[in-house]
Backbone as CSV, one residue per row, in Angstrom:
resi,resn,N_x,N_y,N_z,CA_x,CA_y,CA_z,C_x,C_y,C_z
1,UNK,-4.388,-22.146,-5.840,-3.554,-21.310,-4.985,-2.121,-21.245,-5.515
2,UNK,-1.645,-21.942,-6.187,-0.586,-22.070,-6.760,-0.106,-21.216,-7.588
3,UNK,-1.308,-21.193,-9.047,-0.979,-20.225,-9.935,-1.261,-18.900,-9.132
4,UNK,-1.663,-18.629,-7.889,-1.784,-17.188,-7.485,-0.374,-17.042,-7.219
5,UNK,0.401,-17.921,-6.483,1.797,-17.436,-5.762,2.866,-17.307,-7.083
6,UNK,2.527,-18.379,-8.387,3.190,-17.874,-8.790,3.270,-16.729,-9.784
7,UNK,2.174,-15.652,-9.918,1.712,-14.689,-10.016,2.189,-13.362,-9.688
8,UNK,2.013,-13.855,-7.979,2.496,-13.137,-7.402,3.894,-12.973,-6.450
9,UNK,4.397,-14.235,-7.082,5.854,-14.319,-6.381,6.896,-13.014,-6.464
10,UNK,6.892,-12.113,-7.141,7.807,-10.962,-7.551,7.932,-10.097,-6.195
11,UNK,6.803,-10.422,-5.313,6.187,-9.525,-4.334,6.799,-10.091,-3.127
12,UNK,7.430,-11.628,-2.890,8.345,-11.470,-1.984,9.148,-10.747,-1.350
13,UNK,10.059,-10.489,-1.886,11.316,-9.524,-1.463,11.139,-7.834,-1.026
14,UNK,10.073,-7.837,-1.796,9.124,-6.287,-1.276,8.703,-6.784,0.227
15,UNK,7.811,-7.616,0.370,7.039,-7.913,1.810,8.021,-7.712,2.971
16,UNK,9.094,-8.681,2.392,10.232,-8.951,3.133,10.723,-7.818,3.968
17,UNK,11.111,-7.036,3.218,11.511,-5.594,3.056,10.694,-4.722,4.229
18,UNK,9.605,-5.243,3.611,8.348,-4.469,4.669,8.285,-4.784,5.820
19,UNK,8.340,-6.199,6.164,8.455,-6.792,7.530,9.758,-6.234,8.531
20,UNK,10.825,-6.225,7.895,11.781,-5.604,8.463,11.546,-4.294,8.633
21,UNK,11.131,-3.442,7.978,10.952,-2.063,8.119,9.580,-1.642,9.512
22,UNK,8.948,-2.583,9.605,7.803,-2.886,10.536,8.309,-2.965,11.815
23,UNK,9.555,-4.179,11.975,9.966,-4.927,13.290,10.755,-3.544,13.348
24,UNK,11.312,-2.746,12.442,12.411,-1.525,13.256,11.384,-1.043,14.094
25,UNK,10.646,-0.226,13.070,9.827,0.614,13.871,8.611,0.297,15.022
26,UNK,8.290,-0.545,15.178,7.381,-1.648,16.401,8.728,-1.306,17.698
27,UNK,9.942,-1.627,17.249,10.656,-1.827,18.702,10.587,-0.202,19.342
28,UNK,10.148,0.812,19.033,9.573,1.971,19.755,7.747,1.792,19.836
29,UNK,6.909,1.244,19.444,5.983,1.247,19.314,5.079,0.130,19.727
30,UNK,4.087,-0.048,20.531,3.290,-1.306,20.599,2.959,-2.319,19.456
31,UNK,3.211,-3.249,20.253,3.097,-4.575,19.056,1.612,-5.269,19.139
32,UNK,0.543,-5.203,18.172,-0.662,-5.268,17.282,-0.307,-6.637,16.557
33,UNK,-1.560,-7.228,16.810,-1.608,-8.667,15.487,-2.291,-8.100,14.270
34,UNK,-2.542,-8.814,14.065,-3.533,-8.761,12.672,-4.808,-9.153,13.289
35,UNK,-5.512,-8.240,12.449,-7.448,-9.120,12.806,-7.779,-10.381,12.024
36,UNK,-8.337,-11.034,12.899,-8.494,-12.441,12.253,-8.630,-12.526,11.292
37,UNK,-9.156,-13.686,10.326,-9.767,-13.599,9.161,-11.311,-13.485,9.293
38,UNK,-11.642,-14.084,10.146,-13.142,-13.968,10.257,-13.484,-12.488,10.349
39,UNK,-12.922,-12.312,10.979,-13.407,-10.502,11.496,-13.389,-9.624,10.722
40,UNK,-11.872,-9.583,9.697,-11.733,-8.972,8.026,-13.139,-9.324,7.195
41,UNK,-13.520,-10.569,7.555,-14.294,-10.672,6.229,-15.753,-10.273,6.922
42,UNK,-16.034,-10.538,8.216,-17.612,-9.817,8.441,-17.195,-8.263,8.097
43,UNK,-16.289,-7.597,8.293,-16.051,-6.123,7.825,-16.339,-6.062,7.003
44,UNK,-15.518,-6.628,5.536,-16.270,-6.242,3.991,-17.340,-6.420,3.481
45,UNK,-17.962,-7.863,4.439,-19.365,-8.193,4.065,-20.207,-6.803,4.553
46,UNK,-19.710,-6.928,5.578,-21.239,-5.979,6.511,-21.487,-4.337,6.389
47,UNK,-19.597,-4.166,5.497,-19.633,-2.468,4.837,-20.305,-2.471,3.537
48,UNK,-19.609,-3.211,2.729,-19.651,-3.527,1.123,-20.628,-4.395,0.570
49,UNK,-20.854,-5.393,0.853,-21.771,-6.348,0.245,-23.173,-7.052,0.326
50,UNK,-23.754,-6.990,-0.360,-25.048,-7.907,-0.262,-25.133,-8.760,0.332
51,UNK,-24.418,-10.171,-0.227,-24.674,-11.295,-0.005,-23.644,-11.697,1.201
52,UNK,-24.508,-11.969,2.392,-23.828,-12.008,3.945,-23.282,-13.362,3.844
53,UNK,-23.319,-14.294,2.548,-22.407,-15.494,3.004,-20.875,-15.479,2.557
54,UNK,-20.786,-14.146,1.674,-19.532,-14.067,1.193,-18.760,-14.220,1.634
55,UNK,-17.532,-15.243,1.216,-16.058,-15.224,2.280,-14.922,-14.318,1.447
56,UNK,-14.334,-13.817,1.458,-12.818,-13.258,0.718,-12.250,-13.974,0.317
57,UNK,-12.162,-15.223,1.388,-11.218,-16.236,0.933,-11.294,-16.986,-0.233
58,UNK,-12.633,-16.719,-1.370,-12.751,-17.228,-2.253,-11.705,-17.414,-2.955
59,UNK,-10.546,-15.746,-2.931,-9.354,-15.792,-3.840,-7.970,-16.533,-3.747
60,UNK,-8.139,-17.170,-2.683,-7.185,-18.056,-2.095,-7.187,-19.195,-2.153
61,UNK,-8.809,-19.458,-1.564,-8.993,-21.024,-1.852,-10.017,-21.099,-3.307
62,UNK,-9.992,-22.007,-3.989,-11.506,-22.114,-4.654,-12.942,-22.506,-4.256
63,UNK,-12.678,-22.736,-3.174,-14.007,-23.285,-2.202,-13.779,-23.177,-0.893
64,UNK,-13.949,-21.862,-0.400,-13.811,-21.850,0.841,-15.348,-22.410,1.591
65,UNK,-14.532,-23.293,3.180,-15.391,-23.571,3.969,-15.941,-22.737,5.025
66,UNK,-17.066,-22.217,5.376,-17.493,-21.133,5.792,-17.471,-21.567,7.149
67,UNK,-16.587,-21.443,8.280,-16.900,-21.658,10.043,-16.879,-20.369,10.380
68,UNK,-17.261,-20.499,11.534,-16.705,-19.125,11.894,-15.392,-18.688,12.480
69,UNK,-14.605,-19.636,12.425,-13.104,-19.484,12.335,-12.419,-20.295,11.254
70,UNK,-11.490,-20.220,10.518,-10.600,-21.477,10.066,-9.954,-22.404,10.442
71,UNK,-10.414,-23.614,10.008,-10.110,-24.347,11.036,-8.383,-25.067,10.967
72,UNK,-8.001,-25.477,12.373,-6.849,-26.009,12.565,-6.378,-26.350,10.449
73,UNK,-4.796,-26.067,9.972,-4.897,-26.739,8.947,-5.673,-26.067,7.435
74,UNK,-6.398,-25.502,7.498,-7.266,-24.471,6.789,-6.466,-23.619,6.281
75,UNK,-5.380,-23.258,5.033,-5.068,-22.293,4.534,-5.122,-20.935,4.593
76,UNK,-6.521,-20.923,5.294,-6.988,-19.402,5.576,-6.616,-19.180,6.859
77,UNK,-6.196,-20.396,7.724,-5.954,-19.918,8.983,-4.571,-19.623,8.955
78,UNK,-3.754,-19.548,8.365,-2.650,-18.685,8.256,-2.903,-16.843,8.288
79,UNK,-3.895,-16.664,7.980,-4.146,-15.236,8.141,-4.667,-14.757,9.529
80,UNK,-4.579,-15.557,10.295,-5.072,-14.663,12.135,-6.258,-15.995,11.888
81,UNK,-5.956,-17.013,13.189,-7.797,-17.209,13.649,-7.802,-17.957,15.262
82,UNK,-8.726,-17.717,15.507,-8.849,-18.432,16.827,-8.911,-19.573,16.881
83,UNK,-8.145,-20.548,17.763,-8.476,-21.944,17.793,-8.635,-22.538,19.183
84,UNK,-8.970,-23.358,19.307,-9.935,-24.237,20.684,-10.715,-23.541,21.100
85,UNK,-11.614,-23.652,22.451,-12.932,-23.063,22.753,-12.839,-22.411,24.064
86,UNK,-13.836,-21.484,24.023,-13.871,-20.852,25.327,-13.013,-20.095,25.723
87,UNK,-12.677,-20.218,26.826,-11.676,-19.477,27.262,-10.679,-20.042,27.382
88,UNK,-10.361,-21.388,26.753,-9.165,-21.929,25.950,-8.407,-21.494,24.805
89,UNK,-9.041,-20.673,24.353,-9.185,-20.159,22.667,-7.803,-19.465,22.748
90,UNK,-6.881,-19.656,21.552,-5.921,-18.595,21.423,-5.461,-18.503,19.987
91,UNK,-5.193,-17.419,19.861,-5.076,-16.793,18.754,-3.619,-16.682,17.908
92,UNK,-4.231,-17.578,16.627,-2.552,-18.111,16.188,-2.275,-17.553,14.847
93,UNK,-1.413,-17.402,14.424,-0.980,-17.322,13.028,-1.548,-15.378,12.601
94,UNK,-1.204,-14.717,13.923,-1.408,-13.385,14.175,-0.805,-12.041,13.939
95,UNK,0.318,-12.802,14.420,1.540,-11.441,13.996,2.086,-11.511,12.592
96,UNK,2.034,-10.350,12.416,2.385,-10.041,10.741,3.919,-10.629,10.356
97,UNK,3.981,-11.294,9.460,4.723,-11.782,8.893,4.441,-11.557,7.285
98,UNK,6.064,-12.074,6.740,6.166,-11.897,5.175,5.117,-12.961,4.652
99,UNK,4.870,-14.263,5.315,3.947,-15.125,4.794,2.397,-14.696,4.228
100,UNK,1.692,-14.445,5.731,0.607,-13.750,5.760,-0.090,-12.537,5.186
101,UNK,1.047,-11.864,5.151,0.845,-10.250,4.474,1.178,-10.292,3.178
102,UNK,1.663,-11.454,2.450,1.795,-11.873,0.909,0.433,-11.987,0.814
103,UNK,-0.228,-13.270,1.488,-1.867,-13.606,1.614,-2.674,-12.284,1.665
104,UNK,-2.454,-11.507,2.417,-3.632,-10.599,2.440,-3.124,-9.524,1.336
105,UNK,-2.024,-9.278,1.015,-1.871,-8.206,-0.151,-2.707,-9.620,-1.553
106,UNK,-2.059,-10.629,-1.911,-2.925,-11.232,-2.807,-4.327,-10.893,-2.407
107,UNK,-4.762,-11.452,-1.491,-6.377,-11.649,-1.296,-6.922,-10.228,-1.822
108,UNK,-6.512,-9.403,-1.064,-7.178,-7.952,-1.046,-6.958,-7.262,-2.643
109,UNK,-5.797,-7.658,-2.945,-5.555,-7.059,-4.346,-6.665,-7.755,-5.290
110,UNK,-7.455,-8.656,-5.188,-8.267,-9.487,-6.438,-9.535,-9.419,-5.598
111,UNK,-9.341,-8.949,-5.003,-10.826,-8.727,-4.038,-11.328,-6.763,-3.994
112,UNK,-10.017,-6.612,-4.717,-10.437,-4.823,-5.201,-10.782,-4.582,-6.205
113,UNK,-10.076,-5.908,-7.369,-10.307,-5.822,-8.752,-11.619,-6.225,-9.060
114,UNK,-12.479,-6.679,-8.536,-13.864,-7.552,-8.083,-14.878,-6.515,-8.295
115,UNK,-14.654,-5.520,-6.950,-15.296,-4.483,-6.622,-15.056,-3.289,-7.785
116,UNK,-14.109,-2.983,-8.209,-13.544,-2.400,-9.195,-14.661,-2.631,-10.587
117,UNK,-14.998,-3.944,-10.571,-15.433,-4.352,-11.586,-17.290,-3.768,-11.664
118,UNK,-17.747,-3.428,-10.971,-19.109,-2.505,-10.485,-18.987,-1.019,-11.558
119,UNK,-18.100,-0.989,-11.597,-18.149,0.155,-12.551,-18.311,-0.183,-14.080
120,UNK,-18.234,-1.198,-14.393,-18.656,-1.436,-15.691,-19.989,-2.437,-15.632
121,UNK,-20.922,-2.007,-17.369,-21.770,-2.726,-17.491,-21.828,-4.434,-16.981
122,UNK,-23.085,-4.966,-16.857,-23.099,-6.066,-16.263,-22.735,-7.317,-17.418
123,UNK,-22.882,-7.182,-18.205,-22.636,-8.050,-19.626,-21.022,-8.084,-19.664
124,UNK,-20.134,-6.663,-19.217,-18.713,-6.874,-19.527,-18.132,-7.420,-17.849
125,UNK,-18.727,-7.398,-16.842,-17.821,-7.820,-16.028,-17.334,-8.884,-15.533
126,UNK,-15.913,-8.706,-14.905,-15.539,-10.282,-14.535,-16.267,-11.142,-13.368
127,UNK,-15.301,-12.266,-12.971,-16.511,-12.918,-12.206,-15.846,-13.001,-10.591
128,UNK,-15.986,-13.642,-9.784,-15.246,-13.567,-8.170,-15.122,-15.379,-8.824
129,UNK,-13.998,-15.833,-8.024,-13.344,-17.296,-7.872,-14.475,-18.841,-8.086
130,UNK,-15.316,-17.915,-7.454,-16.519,-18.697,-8.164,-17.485,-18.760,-8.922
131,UNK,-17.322,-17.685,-9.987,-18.044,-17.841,-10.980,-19.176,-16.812,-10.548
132,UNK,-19.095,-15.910,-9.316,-19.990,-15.571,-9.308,-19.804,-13.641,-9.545
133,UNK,-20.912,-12.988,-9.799,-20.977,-11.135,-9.721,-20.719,-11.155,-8.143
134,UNK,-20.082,-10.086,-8.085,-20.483,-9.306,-6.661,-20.847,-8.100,-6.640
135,UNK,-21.769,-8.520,-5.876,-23.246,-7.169,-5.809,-22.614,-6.448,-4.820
136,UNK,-22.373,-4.906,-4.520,-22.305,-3.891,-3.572,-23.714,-3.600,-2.948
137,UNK,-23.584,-3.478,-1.302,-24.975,-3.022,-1.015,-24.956,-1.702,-1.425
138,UNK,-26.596,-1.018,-1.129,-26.761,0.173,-1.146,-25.416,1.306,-1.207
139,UNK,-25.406,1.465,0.128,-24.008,2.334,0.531,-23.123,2.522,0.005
140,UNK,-22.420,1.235,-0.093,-21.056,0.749,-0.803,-21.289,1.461,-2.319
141,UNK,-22.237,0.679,-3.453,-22.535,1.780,-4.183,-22.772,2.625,-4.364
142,UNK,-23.384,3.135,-3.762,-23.438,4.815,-4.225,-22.435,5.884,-3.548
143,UNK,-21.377,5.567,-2.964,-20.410,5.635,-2.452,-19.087,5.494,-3.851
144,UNK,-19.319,4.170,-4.229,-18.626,3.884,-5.228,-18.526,4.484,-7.003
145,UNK,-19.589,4.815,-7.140,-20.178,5.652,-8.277,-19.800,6.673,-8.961
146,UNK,-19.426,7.605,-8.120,-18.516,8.874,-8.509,-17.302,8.510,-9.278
147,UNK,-16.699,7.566,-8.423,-15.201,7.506,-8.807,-15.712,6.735,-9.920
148,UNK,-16.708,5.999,-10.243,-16.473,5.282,-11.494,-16.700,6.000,-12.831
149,UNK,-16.600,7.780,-12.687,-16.475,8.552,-13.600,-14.601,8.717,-14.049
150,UNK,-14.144,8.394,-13.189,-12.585,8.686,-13.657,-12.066,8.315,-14.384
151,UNK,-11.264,9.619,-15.123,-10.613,10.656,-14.747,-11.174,12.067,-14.619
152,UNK,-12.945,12.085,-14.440,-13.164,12.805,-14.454,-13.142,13.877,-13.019
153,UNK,-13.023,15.158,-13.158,-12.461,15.969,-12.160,-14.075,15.438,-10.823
154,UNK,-15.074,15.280,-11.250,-16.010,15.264,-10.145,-15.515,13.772,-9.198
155,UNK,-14.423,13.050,-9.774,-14.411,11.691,-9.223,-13.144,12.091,-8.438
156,UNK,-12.836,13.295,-8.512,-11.141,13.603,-7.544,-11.260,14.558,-6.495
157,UNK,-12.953,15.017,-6.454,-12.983,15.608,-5.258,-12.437,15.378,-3.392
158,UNK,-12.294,15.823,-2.732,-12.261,15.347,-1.628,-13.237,14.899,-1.164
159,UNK,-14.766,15.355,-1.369,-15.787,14.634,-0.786,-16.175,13.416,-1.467
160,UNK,-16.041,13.155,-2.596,-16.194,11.815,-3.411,-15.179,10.623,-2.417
161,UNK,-13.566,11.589,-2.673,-12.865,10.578,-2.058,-13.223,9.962,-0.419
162,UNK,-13.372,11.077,0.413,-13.923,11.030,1.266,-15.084,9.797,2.024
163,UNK,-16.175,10.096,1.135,-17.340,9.016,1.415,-16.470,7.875,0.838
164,UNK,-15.948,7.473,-0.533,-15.318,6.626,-0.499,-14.682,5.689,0.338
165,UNK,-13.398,6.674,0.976,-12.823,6.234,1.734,-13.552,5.792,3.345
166,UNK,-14.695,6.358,3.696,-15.400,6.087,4.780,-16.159,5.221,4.849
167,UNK,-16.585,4.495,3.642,-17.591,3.117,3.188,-16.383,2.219,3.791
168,UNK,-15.766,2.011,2.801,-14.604,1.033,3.279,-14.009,0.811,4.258
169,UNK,-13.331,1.819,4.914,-12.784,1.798,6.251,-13.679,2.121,7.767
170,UNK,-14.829,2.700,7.392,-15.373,3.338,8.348,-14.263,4.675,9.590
171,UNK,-14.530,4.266,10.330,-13.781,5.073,11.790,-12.173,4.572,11.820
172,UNK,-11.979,3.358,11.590,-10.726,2.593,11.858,-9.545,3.211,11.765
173,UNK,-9.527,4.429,10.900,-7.875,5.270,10.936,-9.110,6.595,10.432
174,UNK,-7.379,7.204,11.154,-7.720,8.354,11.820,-7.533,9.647,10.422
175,UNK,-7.705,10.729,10.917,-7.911,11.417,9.176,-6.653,11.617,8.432
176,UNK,-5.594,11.121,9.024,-4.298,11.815,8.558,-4.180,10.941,7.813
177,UNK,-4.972,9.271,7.888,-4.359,8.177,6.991,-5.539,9.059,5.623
178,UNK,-6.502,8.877,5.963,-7.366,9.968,4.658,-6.695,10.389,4.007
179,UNK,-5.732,11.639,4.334,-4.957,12.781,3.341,-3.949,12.181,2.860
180,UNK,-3.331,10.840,3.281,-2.198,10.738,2.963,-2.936,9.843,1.862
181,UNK,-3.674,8.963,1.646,-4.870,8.750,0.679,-4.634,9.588,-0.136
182,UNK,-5.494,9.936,-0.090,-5.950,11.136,-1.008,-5.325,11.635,-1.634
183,UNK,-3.931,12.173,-1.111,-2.901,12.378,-2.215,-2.455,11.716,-2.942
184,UNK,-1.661,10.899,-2.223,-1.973,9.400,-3.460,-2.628,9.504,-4.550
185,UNK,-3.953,9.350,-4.256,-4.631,9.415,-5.596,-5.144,10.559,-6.238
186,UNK,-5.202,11.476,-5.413,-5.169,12.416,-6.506,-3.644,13.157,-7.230
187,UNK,-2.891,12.758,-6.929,-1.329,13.394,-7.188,-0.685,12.231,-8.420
188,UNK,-1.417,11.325,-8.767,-0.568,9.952,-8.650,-0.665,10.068,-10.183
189,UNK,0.923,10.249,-11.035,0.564,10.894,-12.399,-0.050,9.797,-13.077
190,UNK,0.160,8.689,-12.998,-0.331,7.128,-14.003,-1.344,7.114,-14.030
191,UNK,-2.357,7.703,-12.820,-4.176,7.878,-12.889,-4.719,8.520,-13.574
192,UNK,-3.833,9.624,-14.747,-4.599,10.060,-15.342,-4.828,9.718,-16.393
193,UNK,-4.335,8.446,-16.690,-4.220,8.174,-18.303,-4.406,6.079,-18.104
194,UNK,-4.120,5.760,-17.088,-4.697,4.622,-16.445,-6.081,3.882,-16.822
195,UNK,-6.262,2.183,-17.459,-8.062,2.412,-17.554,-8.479,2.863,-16.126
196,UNK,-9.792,3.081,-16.009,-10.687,3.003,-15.493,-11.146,2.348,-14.071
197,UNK,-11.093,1.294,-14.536,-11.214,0.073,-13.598,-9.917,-0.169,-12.348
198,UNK,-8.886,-0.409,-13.339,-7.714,-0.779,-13.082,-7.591,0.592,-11.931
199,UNK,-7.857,1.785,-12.264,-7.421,3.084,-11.150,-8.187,2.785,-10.073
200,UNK,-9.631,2.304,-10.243,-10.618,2.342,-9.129,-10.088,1.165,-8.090
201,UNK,-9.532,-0.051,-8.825,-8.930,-0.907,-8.209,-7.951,-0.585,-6.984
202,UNK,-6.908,-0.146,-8.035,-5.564,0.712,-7.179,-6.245,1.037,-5.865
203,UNK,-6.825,2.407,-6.165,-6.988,2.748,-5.061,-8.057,2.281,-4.167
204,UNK,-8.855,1.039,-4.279,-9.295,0.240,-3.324,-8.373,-0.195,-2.404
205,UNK,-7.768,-1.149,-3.295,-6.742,-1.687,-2.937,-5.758,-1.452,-1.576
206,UNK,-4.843,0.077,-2.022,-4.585,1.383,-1.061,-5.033,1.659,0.049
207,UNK,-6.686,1.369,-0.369,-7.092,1.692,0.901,-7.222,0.338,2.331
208,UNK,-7.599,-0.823,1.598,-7.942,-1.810,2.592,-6.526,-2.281,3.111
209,UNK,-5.377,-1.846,2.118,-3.916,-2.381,2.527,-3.296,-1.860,3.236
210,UNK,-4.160,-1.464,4.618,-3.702,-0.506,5.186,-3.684,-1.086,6.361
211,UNK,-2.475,-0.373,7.757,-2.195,-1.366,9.122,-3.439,-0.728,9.927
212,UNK,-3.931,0.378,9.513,-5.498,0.042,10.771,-6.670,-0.321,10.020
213,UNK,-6.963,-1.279,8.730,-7.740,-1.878,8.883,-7.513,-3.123,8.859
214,UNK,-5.927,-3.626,8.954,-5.470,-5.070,8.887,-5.149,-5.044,10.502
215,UNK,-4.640,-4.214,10.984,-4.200,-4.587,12.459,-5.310,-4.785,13.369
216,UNK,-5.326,-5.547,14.747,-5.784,-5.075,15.687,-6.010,-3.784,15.939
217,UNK,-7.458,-3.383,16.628,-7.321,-2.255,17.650,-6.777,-2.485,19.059
C-alpha cells in the first residue's frame, strides 16, 4: 500500500481541490455518503465479473479479507462500511473526503487498467494484485469488445459507447452524465493516437469515477 501512495501522491492537492469544490457546492445541495465498500464491490462483481469472490480491494491491500463488511481497523474500511449489528449498525468512514476519494480514485484507476487488459491476447496480459487474470462475464464482454477496436471509428459510436457505458453503470446516472461521457471520449484529442489499452482504461476509469456510482442513492 505504500508504494501505491507513493505513486500516487501527486494526486493530493487535486483531491483536495475537489473536496473543496464539492463542500461549496453540497451547501445548496443534499449531502450523500459514499456507498460502502461492500456494496461498490458486489456492483462490479455482479455487472462485470465472473468470479463472485472477487474483492477490488485486492489493489489496496495484497490480501484482502473477504467479510461482508470491513472490519473495525481494516484499511478498506476507510472507504464507507458498516459497523456493529443490527439495528446498532452505523455507518462510518462515509462522507467523502480527500482521504477516501484518493483510495477510490487509486483503487478504481488499477481496477480499470485490469479490465482494460481483456482487450489484449491472453499470453500478453497483466495480472490483478494477486497474480491472478480477470475474467469479464458474458455481458461485460461483449459489451467491452467494440471499444477494444480503438481508434477505430466503429469503437466511437454512440451505441458502442452506450452499451458500454450501461454494463458498468447500469441505471445509476441519468443520461446527461452519458453525453457528458461521451464527449469526453469521443472529443478527447490524446485518444486518437493513445495505446489502446491505456484509452480503454481512461475511459473506464471516467466512467466508475463518477458521484452516482460512488455516492449514495
Amino acid at each position: 500500500m505504500k508504494k501505491l501512495f507513493q505513486r500516487f501522491m501527486f494526486l493530493v492537492p487535486v483531491l483536495f481541490l475537489l473536496i473543496q469544490l464539492c463542500n461549496a457546492s453540497a451547501q445548496a445541495a443534499t449531502h450523500l455518503p459514499l456507498k460502502s465498500y461492500s456494496k461498490i464491490n458486489r456492483i462490479v462483481v455482479t455487472r462485470l465479473l465472473q468470479d463472485p469472490s472477487f474483492q477490488i480491494g485486492v489493489y489496496l491491500l495484497e490480501h484482502p479479507v473477504y467479510t461482508e463488511e470491513p472490519l473495525p481497523g481494516d484499511p478498506l474500511s476507510l472507504l464507507g462500511t458498516y459497523d456493529g449489528s443490527d439495528t446498532n449498525a452505523g455507518f462510518s468512514n462515509g462522507d467523502p473526503n480527500a482521504l477516501n476519494l484518493l483510495l477510490w480514485y487509486i483503487d478504481l484507476n488499477l481496477f480499470a487498467d485490469a479490465i482494460a487488459q481483456n482487450c489484449l491476447p491472453d499470453q500478453e496480459r497483466k495480472f490483478d494484485g494477486l497474480g491472478n487474470p480477470i475474467y469479464l462475464n458474458a455481458t461485460a464482454k461483449q459489451a467491452l469488445q467494440p471499444l477494444c477496436q480503438w481508434p477505430a471509428a466503429s469503437a466511437q459510436t454512440d451505441e458502442v459507447l452506450y452499451a458500454f457505458w450501461s454494463a458498468l453503470l447500469g441505471f445509476d446516472a441519468p443520461l446527461e452524465e452519458f453525453n457528458a461521457w461521451k464527449t469526453f471520449v469521443q472529443q478527447n484529442p490524446e485518444y486518437k493516437t493513445a495505446p489502446r489499452t491505456t484509452v480503454v482504461s481512461n475511459i473506464i476509469f471516467a466512467a466508475l469515477f463518477n458521484p452516482y456510482f460512488l455516492l449514495a442513492d
